[in-house]
N, C-alpha and C positions, 0 to 999 in steps of 0.2 A: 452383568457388569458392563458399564459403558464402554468401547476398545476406545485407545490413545490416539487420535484421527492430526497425522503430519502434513495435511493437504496445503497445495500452498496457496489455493482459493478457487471457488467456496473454503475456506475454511474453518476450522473449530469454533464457535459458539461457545460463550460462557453456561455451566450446565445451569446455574443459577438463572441466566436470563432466558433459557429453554422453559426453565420449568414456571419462570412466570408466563410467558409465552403460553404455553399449555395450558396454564388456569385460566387464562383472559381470554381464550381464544375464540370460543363460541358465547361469552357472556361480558363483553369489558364493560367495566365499570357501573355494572349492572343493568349495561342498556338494553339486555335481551338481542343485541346485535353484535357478530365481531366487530373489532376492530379495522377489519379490513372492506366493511359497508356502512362505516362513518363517511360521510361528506368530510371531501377534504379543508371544506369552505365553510363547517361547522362551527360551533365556538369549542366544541369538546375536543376536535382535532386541533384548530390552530392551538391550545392550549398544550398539545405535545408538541404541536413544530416548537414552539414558543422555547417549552422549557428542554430539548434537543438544543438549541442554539444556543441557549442560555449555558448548559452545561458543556459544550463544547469550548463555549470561549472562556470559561474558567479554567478547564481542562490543559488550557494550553496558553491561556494568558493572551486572547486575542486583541487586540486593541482597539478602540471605537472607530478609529479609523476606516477597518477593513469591514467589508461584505461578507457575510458567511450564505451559498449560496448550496441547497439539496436539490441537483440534477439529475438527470439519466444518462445510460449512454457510455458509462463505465472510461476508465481512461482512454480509451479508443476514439471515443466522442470528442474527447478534449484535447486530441490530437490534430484536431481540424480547430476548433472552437479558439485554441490559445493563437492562432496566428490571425487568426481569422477576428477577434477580437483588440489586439494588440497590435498589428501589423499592416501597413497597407501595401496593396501587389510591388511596389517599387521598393521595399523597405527589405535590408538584410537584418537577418536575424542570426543569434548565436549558437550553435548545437553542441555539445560535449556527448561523443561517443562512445557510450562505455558496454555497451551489450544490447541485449535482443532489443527490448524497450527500447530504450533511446534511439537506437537505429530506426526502429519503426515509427517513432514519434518524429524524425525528423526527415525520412522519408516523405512523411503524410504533409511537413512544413512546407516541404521541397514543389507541392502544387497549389500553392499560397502565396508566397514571397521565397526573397531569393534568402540561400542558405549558407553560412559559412560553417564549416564542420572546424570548430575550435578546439578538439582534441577528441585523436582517435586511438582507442585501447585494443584495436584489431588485432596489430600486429602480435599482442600478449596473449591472441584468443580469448578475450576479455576478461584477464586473470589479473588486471591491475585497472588504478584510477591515474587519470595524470598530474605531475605534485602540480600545485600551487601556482607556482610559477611557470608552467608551462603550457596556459593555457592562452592561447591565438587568439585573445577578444579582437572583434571588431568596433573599433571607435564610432560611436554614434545608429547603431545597433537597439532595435527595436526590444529585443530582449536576449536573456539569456536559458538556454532550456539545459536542466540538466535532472537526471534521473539518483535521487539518491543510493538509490539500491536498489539492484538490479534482480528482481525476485530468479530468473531462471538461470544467469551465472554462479549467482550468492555474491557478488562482488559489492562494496558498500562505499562509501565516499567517509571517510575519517575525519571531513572537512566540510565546511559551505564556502562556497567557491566567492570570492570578495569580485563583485561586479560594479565599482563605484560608477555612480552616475546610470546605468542601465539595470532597469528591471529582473530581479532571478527568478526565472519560474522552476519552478521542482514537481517533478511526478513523486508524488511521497505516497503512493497505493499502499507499499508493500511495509512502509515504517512509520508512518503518522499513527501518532499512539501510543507508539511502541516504550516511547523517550519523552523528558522534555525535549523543545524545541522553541527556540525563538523565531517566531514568525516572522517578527521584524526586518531578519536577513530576507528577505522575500517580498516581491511584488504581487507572485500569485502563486500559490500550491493548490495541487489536484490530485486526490485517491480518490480511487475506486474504494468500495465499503467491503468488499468480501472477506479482508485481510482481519484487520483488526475494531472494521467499525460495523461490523453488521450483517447480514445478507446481500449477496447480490443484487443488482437494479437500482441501487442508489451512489453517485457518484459525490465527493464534497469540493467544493471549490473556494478558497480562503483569497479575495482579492483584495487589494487597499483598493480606495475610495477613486484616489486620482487616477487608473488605469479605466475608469469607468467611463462610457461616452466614447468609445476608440473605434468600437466596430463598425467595416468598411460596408458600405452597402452590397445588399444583397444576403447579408448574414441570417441564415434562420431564427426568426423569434425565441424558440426553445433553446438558441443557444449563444443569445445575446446575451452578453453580463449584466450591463445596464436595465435590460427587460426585466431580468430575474430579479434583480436587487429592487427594484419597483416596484416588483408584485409578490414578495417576497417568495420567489421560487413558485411560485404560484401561475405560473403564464399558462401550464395545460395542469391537466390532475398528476402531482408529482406520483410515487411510489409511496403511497401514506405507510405500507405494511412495514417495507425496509426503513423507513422513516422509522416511527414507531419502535423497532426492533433496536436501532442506533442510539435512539435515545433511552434505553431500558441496558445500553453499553455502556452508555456517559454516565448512568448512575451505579454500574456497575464496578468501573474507574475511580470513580468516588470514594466508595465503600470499598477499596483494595488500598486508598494510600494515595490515590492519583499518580500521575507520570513517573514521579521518583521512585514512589516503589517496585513500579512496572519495569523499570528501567536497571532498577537489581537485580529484578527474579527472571531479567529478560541474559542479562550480563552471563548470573549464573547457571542459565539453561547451556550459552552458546558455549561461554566455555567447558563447561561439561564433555557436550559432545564433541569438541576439537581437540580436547585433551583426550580422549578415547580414539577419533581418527591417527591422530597423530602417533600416538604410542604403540600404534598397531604399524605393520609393514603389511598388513591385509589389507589395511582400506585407506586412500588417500585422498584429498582434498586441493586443487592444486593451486587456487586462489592464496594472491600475495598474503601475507600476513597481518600487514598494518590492516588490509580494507577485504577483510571477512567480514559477510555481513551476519551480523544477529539472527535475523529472522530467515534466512532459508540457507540452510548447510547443504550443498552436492557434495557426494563424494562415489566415486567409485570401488570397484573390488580389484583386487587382483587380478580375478580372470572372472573377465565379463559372463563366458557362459555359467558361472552361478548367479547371474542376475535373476532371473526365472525363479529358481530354488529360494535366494536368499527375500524375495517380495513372498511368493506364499506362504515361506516359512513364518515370518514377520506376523500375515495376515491371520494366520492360525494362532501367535500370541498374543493377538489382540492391538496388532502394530498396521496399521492402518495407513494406506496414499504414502506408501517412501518410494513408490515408483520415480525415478528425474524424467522429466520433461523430454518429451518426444525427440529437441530439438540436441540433448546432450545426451540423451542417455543413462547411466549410471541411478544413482540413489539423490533420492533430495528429502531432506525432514527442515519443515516449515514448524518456527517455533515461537508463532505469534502469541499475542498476549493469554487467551484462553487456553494455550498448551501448560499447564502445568509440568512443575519440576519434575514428579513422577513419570511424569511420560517421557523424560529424555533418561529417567536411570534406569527407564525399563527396557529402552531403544540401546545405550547401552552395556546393559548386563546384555541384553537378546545378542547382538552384535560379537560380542566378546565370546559369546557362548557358541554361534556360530564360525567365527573362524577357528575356533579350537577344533571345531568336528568338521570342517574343510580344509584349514591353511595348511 
């Protein structure tokens, strides 16, 4: 029996897209070759780039306007890449503060151009978003950076931040997919694929058209916008594999309902298991309530030293990665689109069941 894998990336794999995976893997499409020693520059491979982007931009409603562009380099890459493309050394640019990411996304801006930190949620321990209105744009301002959700807080934006006149860029790693989304609001988004688009090694970059042409000299070819949009992602051998794997997602997405349905079965995972934190006085969550994010629930124990106990015990029900992140401690269940509903009633009852034989 497969165990319930809460990792918050690499994460969970559709089992369905495993198992075509498996069938295709030493024999795709009959060429006596995997997939993975296809020429990238083949007609058989362009023919999955092809319909990967095709399916993506249905997916989410992308508009002809924008570039759909398959990278490497994970959102760390394009921590460098978005200032560095958008920005030139003398240009300030906007940052919104909200947790690990963002900070480190706008530390990396900070050896780029100069940087205004237009709302900081430190002071909260990154347990809140800032409203609406109280965000410090700088007028005439290169762009706007802001992370919708914050995979290692669980903190989440209830909102897209109104940027008129100036560019929103968004790190969407941890929620593209997850929902609809209008792109529109946005100049450029970037996730990384581990989350809900794929395996590791492939990163996606959604740009509009006029953002293209910007980068300052000196910028590496692999991580030009304009280079890649020209050669369609093609400037060195992309990641054909994770390529390949993301778009065996986008038809997986398909066959589920598309966004809307994702965005139900994602709605009633998260409330599931914040209505079981909550109700407990064992286990707390201590992120505001309006901007819990969906897709990664922290929560800690009463007393920390059954952390140890309450992960092997997990592990032995078939409850998989609720270890939290190094950087916080406590528990985290990651409940991206391939976690099924079972897996949060199972994490649930397990949970429930263990603080009756500790609390």
């Amino acid at each position: 029996m497969r165990a319930f894998n809460f990792a918050a990336g690499p994460a969970m794999l559709p089992l369905e897209v495993l198992d075509q995976v498996r069938a295709e893997l030493t024999d795709w499409r009959g060429s006596g070759s995997s997939v993975m020693e296809i020429s990238h520059r083949s007609n058989a491979f362009l023919e999955v780039a092809e319909a990967a982007e095709r399916d993506l931009r249905a997916l989410l409603g992308i508009p002809t306007d924008y570039r759909v562009l398959f990278m490497q380099g994970g959102a760390r890459a394009q921590f460098a890449a978005v200032p560095l493309n958008l920005a030139g050394p003398e240009a300030c640019v906007d940052y919104l503060n909200t947790g690990v990411w963002s900070k480190l996304a706008l530390a990396e801006a900070e050896r780029y151009c100069r940087v205004n930190v237009a709302a900081d949620e430190s002071a909260s321990l990154y347990c809140t978003v800032p409203q609406p209105d109280d965000l410090q744009l700088t007028a005439g301002a290169a762009y706007v950076h802001y992370t919708p959700n914050e995979t290692i807080g669980g903190v989440e934006f209830p909102y897209t931040p109104a940027t008129p006149g100036t560019p929103l860029v968004a790190d969407m790693s941890s929620t593209l997919l997850s929902r609809p989304f209008d792109v529109t609001r946005c100049g450029l988004i970037y996730a990384s694929a581990q989350k809900n688009i794929g395996p590791a090694g492939l990163t996606v970059v959604i740009v509009r058209d006029e953002l293209l042409g910007r980068a300052r000299p000196g910028t590496p070819g692999v991580w030009n916008y304009q280079a890649l949009a020209q050669q369609n992602s093609m400037v060195n051998t992309p990641p054909t594999f994770a390529w390949y794997v993301a778009g065996l997602v986008f038809k997986w997405l398909q066959g589920q309902g598309g966004l809307a349905a994702m965005a139900e079965r994602n709605r009633a995972k998260a409330q599931l298991l914040y209505a079981s934190i909550d109700a407990s006085g064992f286990y707390r969550n201590t992120v505001a309530r309006h901007c819990r994010s969906w897709m990664n629930v922290p929560f800690k124990l009463a007393d920390p030293a059954l952390d140890a106990a309450f992960v092997h015990a997990a592990e032995a029900a078939g409850l998989t990665q609720l270890r939290g992140h190094r950087l916080v401690g406590g528990m985290r269940a990651s409940l991206y689109n391939a976690v099924p509903l079972a897996a949060v009633q199972a994490l649930t009852a397990f949970m429930q069941e263990f603080e009756r034989r500790h609390g």
